[in-house]
C-alpha positions in Angstrom: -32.8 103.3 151.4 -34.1 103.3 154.8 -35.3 99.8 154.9 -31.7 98.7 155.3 -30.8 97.8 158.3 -27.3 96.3 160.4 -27.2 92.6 159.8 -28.1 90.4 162.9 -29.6 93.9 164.4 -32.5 94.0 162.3 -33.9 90.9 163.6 -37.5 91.4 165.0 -37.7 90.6 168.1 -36.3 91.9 171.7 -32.4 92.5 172.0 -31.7 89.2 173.5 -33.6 87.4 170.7 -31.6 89.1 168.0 -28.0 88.4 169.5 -28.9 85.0 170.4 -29.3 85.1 166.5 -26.0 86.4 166.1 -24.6 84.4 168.3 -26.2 81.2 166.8 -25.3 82.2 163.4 -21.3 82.8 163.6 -21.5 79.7 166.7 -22.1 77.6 163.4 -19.8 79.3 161.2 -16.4 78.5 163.5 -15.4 75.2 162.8 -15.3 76.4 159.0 -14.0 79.3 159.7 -11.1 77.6 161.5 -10.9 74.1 159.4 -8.7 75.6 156.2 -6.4 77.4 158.4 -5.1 75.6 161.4 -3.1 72.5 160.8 -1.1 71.5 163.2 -1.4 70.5 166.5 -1.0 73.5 168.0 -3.0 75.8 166.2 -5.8 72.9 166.8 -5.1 73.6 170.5 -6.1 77.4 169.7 -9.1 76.6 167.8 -10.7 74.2 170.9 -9.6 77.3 173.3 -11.3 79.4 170.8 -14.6 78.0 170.8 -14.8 76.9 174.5 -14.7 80.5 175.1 -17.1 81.6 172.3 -19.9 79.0 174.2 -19.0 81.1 177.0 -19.6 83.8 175.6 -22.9 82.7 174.3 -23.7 81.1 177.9 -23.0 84.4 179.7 -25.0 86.6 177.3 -28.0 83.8 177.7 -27.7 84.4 181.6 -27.9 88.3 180.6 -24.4 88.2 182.0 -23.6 91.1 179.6 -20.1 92.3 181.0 -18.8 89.2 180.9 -19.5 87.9 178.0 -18.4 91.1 176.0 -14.9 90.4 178.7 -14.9 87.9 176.4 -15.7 88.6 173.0 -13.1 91.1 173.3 -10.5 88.2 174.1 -11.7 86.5 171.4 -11.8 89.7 168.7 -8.4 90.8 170.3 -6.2 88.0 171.4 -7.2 85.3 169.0 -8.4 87.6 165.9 -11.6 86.5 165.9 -13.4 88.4 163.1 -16.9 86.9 164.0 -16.3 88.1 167.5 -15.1 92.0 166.5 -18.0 92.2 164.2 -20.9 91.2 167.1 -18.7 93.9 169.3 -19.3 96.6 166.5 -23.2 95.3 166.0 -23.4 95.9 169.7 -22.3 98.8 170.0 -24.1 100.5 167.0 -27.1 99.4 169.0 -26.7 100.1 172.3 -29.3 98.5 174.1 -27.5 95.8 175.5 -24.4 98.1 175.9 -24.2 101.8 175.5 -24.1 103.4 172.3 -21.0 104.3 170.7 -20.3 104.9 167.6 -16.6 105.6 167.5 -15.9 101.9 169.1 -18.0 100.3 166.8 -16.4 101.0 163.9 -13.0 100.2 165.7 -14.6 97.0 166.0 -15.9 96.9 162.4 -12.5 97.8 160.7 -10.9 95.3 163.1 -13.3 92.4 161.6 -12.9 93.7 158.2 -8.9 93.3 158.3 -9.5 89.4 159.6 -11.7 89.0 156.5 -15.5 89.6 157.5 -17.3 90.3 154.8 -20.8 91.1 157.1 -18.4 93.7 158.6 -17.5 95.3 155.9 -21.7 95.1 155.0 -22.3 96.3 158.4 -19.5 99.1 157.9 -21.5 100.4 154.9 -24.8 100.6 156.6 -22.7 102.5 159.3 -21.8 105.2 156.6 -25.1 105.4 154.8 -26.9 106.0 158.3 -24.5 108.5 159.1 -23.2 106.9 161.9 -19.6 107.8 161.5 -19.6 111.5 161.5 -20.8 113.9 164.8 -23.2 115.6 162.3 -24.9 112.5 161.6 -24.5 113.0 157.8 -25.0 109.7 155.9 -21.4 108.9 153.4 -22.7 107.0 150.5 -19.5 106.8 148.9 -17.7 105.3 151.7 -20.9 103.3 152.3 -20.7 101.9 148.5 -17.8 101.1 148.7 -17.8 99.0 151.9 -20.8 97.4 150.3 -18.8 96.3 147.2 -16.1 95.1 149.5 -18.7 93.2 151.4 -19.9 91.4 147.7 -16.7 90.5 146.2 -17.0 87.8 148.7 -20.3 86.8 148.1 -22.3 88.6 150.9 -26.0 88.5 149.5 -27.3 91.1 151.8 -24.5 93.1 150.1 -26.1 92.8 146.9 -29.0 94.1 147.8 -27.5 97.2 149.5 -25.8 98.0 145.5 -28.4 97.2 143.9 -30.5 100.3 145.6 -27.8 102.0 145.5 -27.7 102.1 141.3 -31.5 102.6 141.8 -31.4 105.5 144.0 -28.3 106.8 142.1 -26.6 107.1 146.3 -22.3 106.9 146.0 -22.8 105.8 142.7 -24.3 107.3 139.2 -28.3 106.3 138.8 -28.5 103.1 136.8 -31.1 101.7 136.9 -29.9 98.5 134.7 -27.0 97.7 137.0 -29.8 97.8 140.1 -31.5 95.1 138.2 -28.3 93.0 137.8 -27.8 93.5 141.4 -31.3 92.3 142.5 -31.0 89.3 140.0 -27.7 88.4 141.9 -29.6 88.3 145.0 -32.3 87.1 144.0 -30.6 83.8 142.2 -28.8 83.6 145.8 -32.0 83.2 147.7 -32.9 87.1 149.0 -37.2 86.7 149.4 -37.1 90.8 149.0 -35.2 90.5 146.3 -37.6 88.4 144.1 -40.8 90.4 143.6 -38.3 93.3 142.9 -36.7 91.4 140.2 -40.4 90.2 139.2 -41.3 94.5 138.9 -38.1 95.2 136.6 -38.9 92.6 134.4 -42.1 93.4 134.1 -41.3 97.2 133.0 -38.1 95.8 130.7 -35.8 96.8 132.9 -33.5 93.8 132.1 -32.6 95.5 128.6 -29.3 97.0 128.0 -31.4 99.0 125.8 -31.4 103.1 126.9 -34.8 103.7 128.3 -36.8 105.1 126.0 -35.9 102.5 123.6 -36.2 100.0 125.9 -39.8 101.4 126.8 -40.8 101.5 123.3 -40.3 98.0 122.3 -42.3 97.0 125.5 -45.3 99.1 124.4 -45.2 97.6 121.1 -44.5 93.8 122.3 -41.2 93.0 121.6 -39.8 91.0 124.0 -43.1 91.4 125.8 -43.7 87.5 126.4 -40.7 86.8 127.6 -40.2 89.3 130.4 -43.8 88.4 131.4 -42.7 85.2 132.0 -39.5 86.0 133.8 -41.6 88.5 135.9 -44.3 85.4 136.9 -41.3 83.2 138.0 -40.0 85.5 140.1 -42.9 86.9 141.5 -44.0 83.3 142.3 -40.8 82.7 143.8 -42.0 85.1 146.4 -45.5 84.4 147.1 -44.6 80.8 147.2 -42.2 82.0 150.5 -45.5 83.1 151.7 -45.1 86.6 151.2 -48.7 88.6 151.3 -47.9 91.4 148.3 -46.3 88.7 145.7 -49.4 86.8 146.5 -51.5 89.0 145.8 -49.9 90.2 142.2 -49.3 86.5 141.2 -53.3 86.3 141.7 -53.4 89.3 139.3 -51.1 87.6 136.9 -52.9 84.8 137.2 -56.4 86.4 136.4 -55.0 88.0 133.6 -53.0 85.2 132.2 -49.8 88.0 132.8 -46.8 85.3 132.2 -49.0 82.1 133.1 -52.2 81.1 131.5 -55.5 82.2 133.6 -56.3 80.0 136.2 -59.4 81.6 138.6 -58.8 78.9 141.0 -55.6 79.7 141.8 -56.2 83.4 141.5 -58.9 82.8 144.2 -56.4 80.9 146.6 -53.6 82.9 146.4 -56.2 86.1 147.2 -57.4 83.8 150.2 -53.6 83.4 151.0 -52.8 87.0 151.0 -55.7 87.6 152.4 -55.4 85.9 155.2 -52.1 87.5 156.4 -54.6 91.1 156.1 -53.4 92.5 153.2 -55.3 95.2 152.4 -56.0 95.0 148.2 -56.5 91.3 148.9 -59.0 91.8 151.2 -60.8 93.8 149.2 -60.7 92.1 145.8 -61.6 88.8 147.8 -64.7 90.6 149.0 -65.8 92.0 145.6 -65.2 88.3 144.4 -67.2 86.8 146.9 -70.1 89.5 146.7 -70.3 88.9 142.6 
């Protein structure tokens, strides 16, 4: 579980480039955000206010003008109940580099976006229990931090599905199962998650997509049943991934590929999407490329 990480502060990058992220990402969000509920003529009025002052914000933060640009993100999360605004407070907080650390007001700031309907705060709540950010002891909650995460995906937060769906696999705030983790990472997956995929792509390919109990379900894939079909499931999504470039799903749809594991053989394409993974230095690639040049 440790390869989750606060949305909008996972970002590679320095701290600048990953608020301008966040900044950029809600920036976009606001005139939907503020469409279905303001009406009249007035409450247009507050929504220009609102987002001359979130360009402000943005403007000040792009100067490195920290102070006053959270000055204003606080307006905005306090006086105008901006939930996008609360929830870059409680990101920034949780990561002090650009402001120092502190737990307690972050999750004031959190809550405070939850309440206003953010679902990445009640995401970014979660990861704030499972890293055991809300507690002296630094002692991770995973049953406040499912639940947040369950919050977060009853209104459609994808990163949220991911977050449940290790959390049935691991078996953390929530009884081991491993069938609901692969419903979880399908649910991403079908939404567009690229780590999602050659996850999805793995269950299938050891029938973890049966309802069956395990050993059942273990025995009809050792005897074939059903064999063809998860292959094939386990190919699409596995190509799903390497076709987003990414080095390991490249390297096991050449595999499949060689093998004829869900797609018929094909060596040319098993050699390029070697040389593809390959050539972003993954290790196995490397080396079968190498045996494959040498024969």
């Amino acid at each position: 579980m440790n390869n989750i990480h606060l949305y909008q502060c996972g970002v590679m990058g320095n701290m600048k480039t990953r608020i301008n992220f966040v900044f950029a990402l809600y920036f976009s969000l606001m005139s939907v955000a503020y469409a279905e509920l303001n009406t009249d003529a007035m409450s247009m009025y507050d929504a220009a206010i609102i987002e001359k002052k979130w360009g402000q914000a943005v403007s000040y933060f792009n100067k490195e003008d920290v102070p006053n640009s959270v000055k204003l993100l606080n307006e905005l999360g306090l006086v105008y109940n901006v939930a996008k605004a609360a929830n870059v407070l409680g990101v920034l907080y949780l990561d002090g580099q650009v402001v120092p650390k502190d737990y307690e007001r972050a999750k004031e700031w959190l809550e405070r976006a939850s309440t206003l309907g953010s679902a990445i705060a009640e995401y970014n709540l979660g990861v704030l229990y499972q890293n055991g950010q809300s507690n002296v002891l630094g002692k991770s909650e995973y049953d406040q931090a499912f639940k947040w995460y369950k919050k977060s995906s009853d209104k459609s937060f994808v990163l949220a599905y991911v977050a449940l769906a290790k959390c049935y696999y691991f078996g953390f705030g929530v009884a081991k199962d491993i069938h609901q983790a692969f419903n979880w990472f399908l649910k991403a997956a079908e939404n567009g998650d690229e780590e999602s995929m050659p996850i999805v792509a793995y269950l299938y390919s050891r029938n973890y997509s049966s309802k069956l109990p395990r050993p059942l379900a273990w025995l009809l894939l050792l005897f074939g049943v059903d064999q063809g079909k998860n292959r094939e499931a386990a190919f699409y999504w596995m190509q799903r991934s390497a076709i987003r470039n990414n080095p390991v799903a490249q390297y096991n749809i050449a595999i499949m590929y060689q093998y004829g594991i869900g797609a018929r053989k094909n060596e040319e394409l098993t050699f390029q999407y070697l040389k593809n993974s390959a050539d972003q230095k993954y290790p196995l690639a490397m080396q079968k490329l190498k045996k494959m040049k040498a024969q």
